[in-house]
gemmi code that builds the backbone of each chain (N, CA, C; Angstrom):
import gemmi

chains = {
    "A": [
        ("UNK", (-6.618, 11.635, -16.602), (-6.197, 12.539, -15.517), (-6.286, 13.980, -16.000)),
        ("UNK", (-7.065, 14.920, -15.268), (-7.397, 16.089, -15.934), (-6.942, 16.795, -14.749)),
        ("UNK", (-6.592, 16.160, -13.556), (-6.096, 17.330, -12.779), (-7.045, 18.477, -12.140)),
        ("UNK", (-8.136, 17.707, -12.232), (-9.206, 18.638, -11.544), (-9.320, 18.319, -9.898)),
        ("UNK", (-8.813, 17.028, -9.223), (-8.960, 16.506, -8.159), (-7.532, 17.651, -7.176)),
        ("UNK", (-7.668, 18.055, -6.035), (-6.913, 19.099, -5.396), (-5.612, 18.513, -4.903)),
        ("UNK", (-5.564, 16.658, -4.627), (-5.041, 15.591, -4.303), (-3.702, 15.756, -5.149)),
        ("UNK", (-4.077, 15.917, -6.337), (-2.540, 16.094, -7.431), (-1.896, 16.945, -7.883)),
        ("UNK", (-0.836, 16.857, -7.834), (0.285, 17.651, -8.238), (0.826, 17.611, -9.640)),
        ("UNK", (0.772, 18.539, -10.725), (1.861, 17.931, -11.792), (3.411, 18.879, -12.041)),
        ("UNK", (3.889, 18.307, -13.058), (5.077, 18.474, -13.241), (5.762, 17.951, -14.490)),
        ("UNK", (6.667, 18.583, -15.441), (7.313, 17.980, -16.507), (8.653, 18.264, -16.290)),
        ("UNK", (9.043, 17.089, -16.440), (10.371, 15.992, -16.298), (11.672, 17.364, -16.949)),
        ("UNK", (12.652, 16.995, -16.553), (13.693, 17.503, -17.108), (14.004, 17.302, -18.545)),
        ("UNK", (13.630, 18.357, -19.452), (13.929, 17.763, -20.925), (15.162, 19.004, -21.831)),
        ("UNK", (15.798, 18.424, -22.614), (16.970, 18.880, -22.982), (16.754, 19.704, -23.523)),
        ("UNK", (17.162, 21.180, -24.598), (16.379, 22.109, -25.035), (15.837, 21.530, -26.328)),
        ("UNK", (17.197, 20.242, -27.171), (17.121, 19.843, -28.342), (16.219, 18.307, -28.648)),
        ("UNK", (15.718, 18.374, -27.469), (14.430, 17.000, -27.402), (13.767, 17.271, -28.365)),
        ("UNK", (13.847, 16.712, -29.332), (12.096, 16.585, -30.283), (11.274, 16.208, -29.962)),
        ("UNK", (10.592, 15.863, -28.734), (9.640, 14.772, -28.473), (8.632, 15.840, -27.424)),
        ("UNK", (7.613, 16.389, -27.621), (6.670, 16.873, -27.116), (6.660, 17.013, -25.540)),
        ("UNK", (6.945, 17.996, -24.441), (6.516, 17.927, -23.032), (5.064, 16.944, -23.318)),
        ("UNK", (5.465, 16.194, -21.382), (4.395, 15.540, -21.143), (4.515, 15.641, -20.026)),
        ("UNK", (3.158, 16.187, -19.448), (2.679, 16.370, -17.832), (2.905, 15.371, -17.406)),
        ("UNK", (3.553, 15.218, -16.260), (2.994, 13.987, -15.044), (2.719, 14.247, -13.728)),
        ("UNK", (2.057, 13.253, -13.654), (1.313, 13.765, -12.174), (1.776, 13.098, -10.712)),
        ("UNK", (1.581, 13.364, -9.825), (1.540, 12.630, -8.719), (0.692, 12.372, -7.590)),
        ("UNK", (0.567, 11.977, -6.521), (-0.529, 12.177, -5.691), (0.047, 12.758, -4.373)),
        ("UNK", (-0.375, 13.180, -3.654), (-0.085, 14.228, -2.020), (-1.399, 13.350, -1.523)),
        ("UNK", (-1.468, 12.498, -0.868), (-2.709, 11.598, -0.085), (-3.361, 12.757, 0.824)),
        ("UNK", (-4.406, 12.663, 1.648), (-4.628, 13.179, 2.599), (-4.364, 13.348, 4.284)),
        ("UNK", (-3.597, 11.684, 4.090), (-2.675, 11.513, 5.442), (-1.317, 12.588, 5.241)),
        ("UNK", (-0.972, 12.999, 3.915), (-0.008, 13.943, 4.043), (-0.151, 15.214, 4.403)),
        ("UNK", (-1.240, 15.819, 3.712), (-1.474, 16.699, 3.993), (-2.177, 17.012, 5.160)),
        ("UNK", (-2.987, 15.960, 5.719), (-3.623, 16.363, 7.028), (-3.511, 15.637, 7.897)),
        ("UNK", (-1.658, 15.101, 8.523), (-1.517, 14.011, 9.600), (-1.760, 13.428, 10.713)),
        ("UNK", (-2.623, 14.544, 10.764), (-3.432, 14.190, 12.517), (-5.115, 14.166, 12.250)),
        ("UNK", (-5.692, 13.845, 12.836), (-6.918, 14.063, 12.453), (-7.624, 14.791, 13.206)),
        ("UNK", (-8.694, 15.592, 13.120), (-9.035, 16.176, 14.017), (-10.566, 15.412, 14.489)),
        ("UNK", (-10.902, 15.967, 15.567), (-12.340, 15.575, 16.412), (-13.562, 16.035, 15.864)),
        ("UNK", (-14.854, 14.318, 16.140), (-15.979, 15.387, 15.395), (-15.943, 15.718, 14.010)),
        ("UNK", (-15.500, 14.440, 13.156), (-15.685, 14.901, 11.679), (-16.887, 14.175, 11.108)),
        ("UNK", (-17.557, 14.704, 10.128), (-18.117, 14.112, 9.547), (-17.541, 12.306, 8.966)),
        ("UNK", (-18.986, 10.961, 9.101), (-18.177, 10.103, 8.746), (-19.443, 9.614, 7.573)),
        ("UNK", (-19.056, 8.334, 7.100), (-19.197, 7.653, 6.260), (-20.881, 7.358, 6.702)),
        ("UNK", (-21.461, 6.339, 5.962), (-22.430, 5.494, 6.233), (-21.652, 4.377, 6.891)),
        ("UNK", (-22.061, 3.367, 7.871), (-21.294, 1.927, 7.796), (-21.062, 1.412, 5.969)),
        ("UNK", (-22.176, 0.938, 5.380), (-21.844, 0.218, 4.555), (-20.698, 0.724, 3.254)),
        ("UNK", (-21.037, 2.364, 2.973), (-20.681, 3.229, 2.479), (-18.850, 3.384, 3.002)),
        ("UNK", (-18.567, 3.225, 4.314), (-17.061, 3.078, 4.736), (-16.620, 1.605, 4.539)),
        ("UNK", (-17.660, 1.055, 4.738), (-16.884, -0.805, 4.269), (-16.069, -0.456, 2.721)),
        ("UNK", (-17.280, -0.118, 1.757), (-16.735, -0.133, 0.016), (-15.559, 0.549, 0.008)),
        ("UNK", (-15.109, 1.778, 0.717), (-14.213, 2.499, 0.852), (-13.283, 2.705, 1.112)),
        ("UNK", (-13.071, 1.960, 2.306), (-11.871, 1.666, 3.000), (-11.806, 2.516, 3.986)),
        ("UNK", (-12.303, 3.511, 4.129), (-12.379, 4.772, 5.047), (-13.752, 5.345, 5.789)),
        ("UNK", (-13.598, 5.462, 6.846), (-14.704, 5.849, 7.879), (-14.793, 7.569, 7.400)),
        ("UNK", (-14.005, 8.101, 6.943), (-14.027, 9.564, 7.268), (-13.621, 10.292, 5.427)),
        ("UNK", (-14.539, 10.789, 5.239), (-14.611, 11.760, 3.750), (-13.564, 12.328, 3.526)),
        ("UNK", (-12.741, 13.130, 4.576), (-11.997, 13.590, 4.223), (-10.498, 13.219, 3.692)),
        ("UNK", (-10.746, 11.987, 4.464), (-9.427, 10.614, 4.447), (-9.537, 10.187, 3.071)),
        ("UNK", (-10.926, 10.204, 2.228), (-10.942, 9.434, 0.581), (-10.032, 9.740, 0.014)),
        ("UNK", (-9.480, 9.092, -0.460), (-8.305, 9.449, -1.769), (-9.322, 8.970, -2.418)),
        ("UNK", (-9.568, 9.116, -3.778), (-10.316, 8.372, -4.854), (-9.349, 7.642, -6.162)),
        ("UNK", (-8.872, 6.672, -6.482), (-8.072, 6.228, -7.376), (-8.374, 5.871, -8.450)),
        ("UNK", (-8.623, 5.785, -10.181), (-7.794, 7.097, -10.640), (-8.997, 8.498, -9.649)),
        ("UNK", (-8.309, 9.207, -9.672), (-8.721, 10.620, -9.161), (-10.008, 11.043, -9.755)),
        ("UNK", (-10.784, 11.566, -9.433), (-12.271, 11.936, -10.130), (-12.300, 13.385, -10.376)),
    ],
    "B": [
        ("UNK", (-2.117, -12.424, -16.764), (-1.400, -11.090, -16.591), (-1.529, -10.163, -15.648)),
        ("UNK", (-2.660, -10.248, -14.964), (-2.922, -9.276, -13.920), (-2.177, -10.174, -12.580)),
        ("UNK", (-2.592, -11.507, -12.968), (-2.059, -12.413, -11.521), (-0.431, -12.219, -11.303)),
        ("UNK", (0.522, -11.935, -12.632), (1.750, -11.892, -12.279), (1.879, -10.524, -11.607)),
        ("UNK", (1.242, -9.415, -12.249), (1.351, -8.106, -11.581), (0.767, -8.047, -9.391)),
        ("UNK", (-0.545, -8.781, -9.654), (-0.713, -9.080, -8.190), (0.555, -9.500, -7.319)),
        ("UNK", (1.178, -10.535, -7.590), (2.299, -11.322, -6.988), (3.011, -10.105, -6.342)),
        ("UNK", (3.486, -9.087, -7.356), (4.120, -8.165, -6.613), (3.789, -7.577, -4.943)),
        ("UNK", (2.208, -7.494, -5.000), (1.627, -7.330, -3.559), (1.786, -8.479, -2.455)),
        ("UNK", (2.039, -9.585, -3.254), (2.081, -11.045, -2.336), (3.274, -10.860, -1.683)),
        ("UNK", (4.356, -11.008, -2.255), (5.598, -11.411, -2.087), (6.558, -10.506, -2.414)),
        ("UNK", (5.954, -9.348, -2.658), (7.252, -8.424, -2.871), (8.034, -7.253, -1.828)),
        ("UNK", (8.673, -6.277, -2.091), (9.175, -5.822, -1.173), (8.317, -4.499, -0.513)),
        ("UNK", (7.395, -4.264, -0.878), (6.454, -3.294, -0.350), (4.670, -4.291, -0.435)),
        ("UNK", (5.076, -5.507, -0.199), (3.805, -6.226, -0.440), (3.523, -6.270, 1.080)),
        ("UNK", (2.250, -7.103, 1.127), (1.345, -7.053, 2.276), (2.144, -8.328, 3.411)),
        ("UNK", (2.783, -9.467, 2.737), (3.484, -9.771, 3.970), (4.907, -8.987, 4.138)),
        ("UNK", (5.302, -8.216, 3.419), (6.436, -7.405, 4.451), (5.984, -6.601, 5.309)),
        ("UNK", (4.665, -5.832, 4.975), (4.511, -5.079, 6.152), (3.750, -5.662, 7.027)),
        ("UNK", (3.207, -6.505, 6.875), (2.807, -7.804, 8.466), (3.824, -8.295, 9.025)),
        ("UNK", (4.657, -8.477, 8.615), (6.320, -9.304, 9.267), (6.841, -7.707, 9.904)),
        ("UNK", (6.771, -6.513, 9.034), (7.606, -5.490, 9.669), (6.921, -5.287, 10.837)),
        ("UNK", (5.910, -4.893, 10.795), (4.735, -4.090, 11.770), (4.758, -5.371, 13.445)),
        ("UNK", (4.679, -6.142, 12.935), (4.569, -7.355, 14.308), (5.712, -7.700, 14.552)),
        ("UNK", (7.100, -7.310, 13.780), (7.845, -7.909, 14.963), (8.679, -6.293, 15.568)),
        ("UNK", (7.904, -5.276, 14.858), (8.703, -3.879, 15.729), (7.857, -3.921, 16.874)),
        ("UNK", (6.769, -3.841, 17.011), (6.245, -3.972, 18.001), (6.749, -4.448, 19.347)),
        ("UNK", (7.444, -5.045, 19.457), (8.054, -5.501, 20.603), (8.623, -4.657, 21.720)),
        ("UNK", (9.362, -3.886, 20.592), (10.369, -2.721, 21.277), (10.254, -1.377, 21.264)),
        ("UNK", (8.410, -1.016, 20.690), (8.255, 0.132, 20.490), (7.489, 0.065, 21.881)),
        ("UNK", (7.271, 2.265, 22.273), (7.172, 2.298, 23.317), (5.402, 1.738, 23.135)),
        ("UNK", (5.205, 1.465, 24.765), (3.877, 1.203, 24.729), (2.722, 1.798, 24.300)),
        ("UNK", (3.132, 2.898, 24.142), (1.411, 3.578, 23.578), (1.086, 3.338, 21.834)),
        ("UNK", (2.288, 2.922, 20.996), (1.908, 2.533, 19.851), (2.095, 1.065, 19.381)),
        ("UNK", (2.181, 0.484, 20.326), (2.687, -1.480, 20.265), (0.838, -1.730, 20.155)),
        ("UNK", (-0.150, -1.286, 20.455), (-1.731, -1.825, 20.039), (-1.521, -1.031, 18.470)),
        ("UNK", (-1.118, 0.014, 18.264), (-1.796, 0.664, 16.421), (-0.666, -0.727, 15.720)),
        ("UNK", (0.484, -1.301, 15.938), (1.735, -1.615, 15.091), (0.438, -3.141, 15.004)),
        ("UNK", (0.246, -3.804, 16.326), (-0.717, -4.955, 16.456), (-2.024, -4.843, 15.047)),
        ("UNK", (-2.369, -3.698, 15.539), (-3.389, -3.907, 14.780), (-2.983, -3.711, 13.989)),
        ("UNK", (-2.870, -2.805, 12.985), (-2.574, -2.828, 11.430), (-1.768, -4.114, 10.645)),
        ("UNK", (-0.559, -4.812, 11.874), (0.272, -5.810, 11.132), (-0.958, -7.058, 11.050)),
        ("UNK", (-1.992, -6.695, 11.668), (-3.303, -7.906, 11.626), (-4.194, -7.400, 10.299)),
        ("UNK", (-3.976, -6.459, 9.753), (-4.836, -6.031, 8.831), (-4.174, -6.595, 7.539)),
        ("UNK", (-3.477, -6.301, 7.524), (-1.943, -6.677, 6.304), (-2.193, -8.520, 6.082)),
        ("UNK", (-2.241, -8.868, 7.119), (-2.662, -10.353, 6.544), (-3.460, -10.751, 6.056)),
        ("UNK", (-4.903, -9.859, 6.347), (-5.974, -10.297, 6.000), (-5.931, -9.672, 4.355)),
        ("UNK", (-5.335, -8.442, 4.266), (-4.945, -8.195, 2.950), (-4.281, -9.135, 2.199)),
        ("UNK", (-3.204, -9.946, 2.878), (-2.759, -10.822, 2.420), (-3.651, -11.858, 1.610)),
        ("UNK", (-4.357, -12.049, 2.374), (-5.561, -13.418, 2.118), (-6.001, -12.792, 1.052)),
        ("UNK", (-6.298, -11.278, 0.936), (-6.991, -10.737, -0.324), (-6.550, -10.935, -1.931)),
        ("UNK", (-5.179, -10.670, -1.491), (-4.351, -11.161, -2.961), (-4.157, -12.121, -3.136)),
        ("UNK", (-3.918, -12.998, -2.340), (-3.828, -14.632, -2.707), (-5.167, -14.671, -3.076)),
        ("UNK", (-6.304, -14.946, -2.902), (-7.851, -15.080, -3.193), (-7.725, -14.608, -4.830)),
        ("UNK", (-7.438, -13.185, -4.572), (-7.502, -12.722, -6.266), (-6.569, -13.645, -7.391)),
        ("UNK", (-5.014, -13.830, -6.845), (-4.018, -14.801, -7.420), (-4.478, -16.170, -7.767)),
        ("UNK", (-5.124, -16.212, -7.048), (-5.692, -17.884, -7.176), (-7.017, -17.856, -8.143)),
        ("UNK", (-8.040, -17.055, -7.933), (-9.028, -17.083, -8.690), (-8.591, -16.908, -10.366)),
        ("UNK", (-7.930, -16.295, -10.441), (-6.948, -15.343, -11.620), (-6.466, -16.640, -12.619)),
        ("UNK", (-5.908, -17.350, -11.874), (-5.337, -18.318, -12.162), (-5.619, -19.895, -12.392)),
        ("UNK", (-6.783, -20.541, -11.354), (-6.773, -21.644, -11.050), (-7.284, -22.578, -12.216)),
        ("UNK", (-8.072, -21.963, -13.153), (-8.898, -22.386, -14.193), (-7.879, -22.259, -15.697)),
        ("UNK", (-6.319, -21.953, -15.748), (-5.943, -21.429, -16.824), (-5.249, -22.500, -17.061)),
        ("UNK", (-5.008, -22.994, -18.619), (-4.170, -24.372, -18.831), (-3.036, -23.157, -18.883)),
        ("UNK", (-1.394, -24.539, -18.802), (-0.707, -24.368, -19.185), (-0.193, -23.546, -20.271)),
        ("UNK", (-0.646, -23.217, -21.193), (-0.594, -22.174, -22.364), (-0.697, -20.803, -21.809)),
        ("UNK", (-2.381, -21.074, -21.130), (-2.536, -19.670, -21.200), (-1.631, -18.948, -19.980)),
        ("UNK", (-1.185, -19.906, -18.986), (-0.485, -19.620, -18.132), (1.063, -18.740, -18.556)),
        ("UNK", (1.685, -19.400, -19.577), (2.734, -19.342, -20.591), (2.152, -17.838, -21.334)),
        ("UNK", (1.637, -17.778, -21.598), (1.249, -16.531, -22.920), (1.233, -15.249, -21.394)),
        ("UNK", (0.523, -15.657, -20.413), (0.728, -14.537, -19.334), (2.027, -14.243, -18.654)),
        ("UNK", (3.188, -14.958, -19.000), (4.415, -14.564, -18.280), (4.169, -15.524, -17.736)),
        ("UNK", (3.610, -16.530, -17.076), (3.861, -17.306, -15.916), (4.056, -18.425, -16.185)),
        ("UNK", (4.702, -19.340, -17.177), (5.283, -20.360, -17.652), (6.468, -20.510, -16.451)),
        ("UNK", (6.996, -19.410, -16.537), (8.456, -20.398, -15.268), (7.224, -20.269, -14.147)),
        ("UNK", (6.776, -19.586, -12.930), (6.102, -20.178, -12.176), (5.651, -21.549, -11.939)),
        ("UNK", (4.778, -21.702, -13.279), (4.030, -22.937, -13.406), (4.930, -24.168, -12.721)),
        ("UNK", (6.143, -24.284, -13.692), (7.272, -25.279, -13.462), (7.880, -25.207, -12.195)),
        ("UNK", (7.941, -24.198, -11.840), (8.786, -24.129, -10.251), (7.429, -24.851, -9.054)),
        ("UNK", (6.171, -24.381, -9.329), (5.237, -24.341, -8.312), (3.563, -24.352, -8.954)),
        ("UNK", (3.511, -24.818, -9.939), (2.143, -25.147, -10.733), (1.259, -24.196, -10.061)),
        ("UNK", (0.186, -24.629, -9.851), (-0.876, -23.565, -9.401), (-1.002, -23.206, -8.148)),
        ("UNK", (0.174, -23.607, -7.099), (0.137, -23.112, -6.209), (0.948, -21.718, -5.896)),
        ("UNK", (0.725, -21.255, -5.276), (1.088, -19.433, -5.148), (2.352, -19.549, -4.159)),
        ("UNK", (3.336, -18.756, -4.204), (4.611, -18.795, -3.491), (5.023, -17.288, -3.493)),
        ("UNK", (5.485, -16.732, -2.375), (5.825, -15.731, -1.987), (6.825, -14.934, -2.693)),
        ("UNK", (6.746, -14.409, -4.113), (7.644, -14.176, -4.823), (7.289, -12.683, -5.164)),
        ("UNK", (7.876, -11.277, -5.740), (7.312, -10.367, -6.273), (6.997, -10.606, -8.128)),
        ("UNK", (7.018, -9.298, -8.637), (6.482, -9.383, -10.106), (7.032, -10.361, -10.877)),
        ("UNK", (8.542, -9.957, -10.491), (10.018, -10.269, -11.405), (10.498, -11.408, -10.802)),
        ("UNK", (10.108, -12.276, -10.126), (9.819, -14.031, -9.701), (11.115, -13.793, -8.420)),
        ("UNK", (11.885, -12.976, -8.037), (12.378, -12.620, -6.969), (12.161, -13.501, -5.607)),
        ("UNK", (12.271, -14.414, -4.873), (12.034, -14.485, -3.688), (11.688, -13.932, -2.431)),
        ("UNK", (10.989, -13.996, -1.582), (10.653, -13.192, -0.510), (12.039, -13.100, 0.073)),
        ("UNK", (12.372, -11.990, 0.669), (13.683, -12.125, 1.553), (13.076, -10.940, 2.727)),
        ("UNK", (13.735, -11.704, 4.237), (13.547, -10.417, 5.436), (14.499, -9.199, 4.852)),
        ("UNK", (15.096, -9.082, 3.800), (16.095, -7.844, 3.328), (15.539, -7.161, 3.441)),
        ("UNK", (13.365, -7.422, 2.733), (13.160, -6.594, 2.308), (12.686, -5.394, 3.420)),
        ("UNK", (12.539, -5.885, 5.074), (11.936, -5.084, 5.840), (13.472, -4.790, 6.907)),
        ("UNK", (12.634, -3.634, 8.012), (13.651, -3.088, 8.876), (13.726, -3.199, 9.903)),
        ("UNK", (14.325, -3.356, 11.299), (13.883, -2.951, 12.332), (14.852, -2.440, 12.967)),
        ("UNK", (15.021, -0.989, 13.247), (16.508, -0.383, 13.874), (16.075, 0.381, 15.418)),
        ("UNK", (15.322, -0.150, 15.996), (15.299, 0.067, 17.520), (14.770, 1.000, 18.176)),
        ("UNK", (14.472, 2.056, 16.897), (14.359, 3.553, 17.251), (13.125, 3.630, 16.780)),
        ("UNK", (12.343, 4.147, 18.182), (11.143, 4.286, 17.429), (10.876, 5.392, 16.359)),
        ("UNK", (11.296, 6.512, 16.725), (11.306, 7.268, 15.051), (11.571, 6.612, 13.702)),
        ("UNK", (12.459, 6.136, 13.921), (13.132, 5.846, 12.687), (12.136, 4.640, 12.046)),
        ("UNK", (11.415, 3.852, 13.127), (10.733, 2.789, 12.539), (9.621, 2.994, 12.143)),
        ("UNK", (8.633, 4.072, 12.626), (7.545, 4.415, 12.215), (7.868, 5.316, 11.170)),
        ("UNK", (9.157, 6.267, 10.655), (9.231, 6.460, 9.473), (9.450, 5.554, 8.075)),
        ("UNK", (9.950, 4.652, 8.624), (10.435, 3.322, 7.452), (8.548, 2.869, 7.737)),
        ("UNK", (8.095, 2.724, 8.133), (6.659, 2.124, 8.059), (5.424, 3.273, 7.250)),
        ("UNK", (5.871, 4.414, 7.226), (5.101, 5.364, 6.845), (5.602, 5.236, 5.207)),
        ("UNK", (6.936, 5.066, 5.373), (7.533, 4.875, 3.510), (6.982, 3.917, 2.941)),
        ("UNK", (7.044, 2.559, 3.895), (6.229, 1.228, 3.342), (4.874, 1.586, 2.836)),
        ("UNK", (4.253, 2.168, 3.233), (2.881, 2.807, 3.040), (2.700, 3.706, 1.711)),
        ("UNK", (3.436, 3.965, 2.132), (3.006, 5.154, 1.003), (3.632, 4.618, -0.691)),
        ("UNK", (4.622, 3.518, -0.289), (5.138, 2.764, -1.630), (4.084, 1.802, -1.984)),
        ("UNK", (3.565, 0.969, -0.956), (2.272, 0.234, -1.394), (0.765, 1.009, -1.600)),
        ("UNK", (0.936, 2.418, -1.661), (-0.099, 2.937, -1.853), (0.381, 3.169, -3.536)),
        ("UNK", (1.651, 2.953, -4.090), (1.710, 3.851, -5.394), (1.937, 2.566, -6.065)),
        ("UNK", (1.763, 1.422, -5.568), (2.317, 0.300, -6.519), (0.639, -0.189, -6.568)),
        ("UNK", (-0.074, -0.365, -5.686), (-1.381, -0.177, -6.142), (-2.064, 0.735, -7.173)),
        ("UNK", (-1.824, 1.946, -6.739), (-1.806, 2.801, -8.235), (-1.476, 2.172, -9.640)),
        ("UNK", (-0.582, 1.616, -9.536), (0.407, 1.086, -10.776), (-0.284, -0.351, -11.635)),
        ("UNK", (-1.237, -1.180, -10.325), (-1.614, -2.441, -10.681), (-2.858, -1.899, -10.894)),
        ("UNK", (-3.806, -0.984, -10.562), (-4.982, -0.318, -11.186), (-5.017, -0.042, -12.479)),
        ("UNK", (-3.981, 0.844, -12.646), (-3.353, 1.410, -13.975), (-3.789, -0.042, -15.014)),
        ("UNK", (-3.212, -0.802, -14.787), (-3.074, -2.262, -15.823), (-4.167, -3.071, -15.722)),
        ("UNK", (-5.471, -2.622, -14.980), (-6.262, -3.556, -15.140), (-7.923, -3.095, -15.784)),
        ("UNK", (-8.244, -3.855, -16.353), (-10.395, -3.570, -16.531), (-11.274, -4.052, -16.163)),
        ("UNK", (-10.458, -4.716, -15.096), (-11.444, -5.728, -14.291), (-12.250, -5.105, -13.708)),
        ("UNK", (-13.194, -4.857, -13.156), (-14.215, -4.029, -12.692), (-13.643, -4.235, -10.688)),
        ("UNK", (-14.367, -5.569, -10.901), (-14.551, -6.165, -9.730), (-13.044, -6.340, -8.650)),
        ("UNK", (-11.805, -6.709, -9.756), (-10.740, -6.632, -9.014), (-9.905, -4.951, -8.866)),
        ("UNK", (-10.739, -4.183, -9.532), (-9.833, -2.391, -9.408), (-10.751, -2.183, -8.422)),
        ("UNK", (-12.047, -2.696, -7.991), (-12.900, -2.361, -6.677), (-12.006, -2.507, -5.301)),
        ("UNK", (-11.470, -3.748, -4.895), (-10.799, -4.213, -4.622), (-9.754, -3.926, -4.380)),
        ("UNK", (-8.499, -3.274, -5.052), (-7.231, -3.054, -5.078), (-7.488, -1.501, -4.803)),
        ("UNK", (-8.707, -0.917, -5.240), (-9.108, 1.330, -4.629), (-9.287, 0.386, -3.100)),
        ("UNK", (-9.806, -0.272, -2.665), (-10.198, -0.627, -1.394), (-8.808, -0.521, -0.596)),
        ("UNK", (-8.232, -1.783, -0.910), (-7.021, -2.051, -0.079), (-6.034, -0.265, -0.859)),
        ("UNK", (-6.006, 0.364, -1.587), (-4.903, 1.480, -1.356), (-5.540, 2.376, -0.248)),
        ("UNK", (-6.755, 2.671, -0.825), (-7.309, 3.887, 0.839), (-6.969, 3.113, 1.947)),
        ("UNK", (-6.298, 1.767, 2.018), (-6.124, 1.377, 3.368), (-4.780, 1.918, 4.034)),
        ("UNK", (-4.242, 1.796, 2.600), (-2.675, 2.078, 3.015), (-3.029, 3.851, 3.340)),
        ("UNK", (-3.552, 4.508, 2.747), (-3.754, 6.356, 3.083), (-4.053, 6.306, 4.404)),
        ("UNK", (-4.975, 5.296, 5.047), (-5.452, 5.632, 6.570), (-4.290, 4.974, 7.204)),
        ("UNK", (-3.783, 3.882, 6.909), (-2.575, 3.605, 7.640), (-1.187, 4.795, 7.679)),
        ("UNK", (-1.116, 4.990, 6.627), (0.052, 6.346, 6.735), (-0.236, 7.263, 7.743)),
        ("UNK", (-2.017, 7.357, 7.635), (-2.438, 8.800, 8.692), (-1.978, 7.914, 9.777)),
        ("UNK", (-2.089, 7.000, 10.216), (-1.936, 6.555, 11.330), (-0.584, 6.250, 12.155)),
        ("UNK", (0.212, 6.054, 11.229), (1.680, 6.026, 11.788), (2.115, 7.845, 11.866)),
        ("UNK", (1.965, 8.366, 10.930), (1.519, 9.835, 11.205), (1.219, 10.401, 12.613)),
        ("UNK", (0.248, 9.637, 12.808), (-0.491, 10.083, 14.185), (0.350, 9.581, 15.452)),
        ("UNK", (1.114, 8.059, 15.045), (1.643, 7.601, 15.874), (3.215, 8.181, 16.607)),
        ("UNK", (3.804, 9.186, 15.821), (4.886, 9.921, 15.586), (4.730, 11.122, 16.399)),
        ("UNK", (3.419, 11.210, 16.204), (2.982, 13.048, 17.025), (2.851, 12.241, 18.613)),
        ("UNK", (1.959, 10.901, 18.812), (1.776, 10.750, 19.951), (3.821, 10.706, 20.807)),
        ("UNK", (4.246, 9.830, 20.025), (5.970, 10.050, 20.385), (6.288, 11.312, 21.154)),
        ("UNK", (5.877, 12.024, 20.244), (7.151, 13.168, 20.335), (6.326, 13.786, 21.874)),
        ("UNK", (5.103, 14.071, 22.585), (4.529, 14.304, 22.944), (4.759, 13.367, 24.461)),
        ("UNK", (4.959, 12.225, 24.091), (5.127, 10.789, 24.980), (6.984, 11.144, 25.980)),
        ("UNK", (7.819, 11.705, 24.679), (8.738, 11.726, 25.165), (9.214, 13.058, 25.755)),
        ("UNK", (8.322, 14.093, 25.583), (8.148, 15.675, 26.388), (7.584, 15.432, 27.484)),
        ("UNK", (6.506, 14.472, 27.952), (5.788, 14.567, 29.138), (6.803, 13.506, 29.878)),
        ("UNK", (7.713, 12.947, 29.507), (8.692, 12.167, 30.303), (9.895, 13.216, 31.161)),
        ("UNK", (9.636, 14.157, 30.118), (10.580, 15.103, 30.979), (10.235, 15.763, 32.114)),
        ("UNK", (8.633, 15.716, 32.630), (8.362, 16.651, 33.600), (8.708, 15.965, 35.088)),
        ("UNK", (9.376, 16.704, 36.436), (9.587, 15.989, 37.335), (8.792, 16.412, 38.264)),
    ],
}
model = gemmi.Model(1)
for chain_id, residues in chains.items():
    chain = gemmi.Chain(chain_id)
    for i, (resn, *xyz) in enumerate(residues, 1):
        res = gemmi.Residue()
        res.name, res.seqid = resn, gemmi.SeqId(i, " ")
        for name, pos in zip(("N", "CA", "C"), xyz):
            atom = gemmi.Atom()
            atom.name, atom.element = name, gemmi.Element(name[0])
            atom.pos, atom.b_iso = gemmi.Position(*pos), 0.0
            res.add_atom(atom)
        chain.add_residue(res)
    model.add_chain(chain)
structure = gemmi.Structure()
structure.add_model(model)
structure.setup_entities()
């Protein structure tokens, strides 16, 4: 996870000042149904076969899992 | 090892038959313009269903006793040998606890949007643990399902609010 995908968010955890143990990023995901809950008209879509593998008719809907 | 982690999707509390049991029996009492999206999707969820059992079973059907044992699934075996039973990770029983139905359509398409978005991160979680090629194909498949389903109860919330403003006009 490099955090290059726009989909994720990171964040490090609450740590004490006297933790010895190195911060560590973590991440999360914001889907695209969150951020964009309605859909709008007239979007670009998939190929058929190309939305079968996918799960999704519409590009903008891809989440990609792990994140690319 | 991957088959005990699957189970969680079978039989657990954000698995694919709770939200087929949730989705088809709110339907009843939601208003009419979203009782066809609750239909359809609680019809999708089964067929997902069929997906993890397929994977559970393939996973499994060929493994002796040992190797069954070395994967965590020694008590299974004994309770229910190679047949598959509606249980999550942690051998838990299915229970209706695990779903909702409180009358209101807000409130239910928000508890259905949570369902979603928890089986979108527990998929995450069973990706995470696997190298299977063919079964992480599979499990990215069914999570973008759950992302378009969220958009869709999403969508179904805006049609509401919209449904219950144009009720006001006389």
């Amino acid at each position: 996870m490099d955090g290059t995908s726009a989909e994720w968010r990171s964040y490090v955890n609450f740590r004490s000042p006297f933790d010895p143990c190195p911060a560590r990023v973590k991440w999360y995901d914001v889907p695209p149904a969150v951020t964009y809950p309605v859909q709008k008209s007239a979007r670009k879509q998939f190929a058929p076969q190309e939305a079968l593998r996918k799960g999704t008719l519409w590009p903008e809907y891809d989440s990609p899992y792990p994140p690319v | 090892m991957l088959a005990k982690m699957l189970i969680e999707q079978y039989g657990g509390a954000d698995g694919e038959l709770s939200a087929a049991l949730r989705y088809l029996n709110q339907r009843y009492s939601i208003p009419d313009k979203v009782i066809g999206l609750l239909t359809d999707i609680g019809t999708e969820e089964f067929a997902h269903l069929e997906m993890i059992a397929t994977m559970v079973y393939k996973l499994t059907k060929d493994a002796t006793p040992e190797q069954l044992r070395e994967a965590g699934l020694g008590d299974h075996y004994v309770n229910h040998g190679y047949s598959l039973f509606y249980h999550d990770a942690a051998g838990n029983p299915w229970t209706a606890a695990y779903i909702a139905s409180k009358g209101d359509p807000i409130a239910d398409l928000y508890e259905d949007i949570a369902a979603e978005e928890k089986a979108r991160a527990t998929y995450q979680w069973i990706i995470d643990n696997t190298d299977d090629p063919d079964i992480k194909d599979s499990l990215r498949f069914l999570r973008e399902r759950e992302v378009i389903h969220s958009l869709r109860f999403r969508e179904a919330v805006e049609i509401l609010k919209e449904y219950q403003g144009s009720k006001k006009v006389f």
